[in-house]
C-alpha angles and dihedrals in degrees: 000000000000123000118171126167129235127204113232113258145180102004097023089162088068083051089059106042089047077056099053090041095054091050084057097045090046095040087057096042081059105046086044101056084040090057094038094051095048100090087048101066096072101043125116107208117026120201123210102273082046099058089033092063083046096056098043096051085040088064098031101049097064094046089048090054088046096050093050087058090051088049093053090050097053088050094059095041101040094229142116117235103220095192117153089214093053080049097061095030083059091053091044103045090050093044088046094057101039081054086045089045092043101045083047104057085039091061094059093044129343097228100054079055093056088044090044084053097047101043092052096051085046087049093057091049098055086048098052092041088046098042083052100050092051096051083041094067100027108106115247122280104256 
């Protein structure tokens, strides 16, 4: 595995704000799967939608945790960690807790699940064609 780490460059306050943006989005993943688990933890019987939502907070909330450290410490040093390992953490933990969101809100009713699904495939995609748009137009870092 090689990590190696890269010092920002040229446009270090979009490395910032992409920091600040991934701890949001990591706080809320957390608080999330805490709030979501939590009827679960006195039930005596889980179904499947049940323990699905369980498992995957149970893998993503400690990545998510772990990913918030790493961001604080790129923060402080300036850098990008560039680790292959942060890398897939970072695809785990997401796809973990949109399972986790998704199978949640499945086990109260199917199709909330299904809305939850689509809306959030149709999210990222405002957000990538949005994001996009925005660099598109942005002038270029001197």
């Amino acid at each position: 595995m090689t990590e190696k780490t890269t010092t920002v460059q040229q446009d270090s306050e979009l490395e910032q704000e992409w920091l600040r943006q991934n701890n949001i989005i990591y706080g809320a993943l957390i608080a999330v799967g805490v709030f979501m688990a939590q009827p679960f933890l006195t039930a005596t019987s889980l179904d499947l939608t049940a323990r699905i939502c369980i498992v995957a907070f149970a893998v993503a909330i400690p990545l998510l945790a772990a990913l918030m450290l790493i961001n604080r410490q790129e923060a402080f040093r300036h850098q990008r960690s560039r680790s292959t390992l942060g890398a897939t953490a970072q695809v785990v933990a997401q796809v973990c807790a949109f399972i986790g969101v998704v199978a949640g809100f499945w086990h109260i009713l199917w199709i909330a699940g299904v809305a939850v699904l689509a809306s959030g495939l149709i999210g990222v995609l405002v957000h990538s064609a949005g994001y996009w748009r925005l660099e598109r137009d942005r002038p270029p870092a001197h």
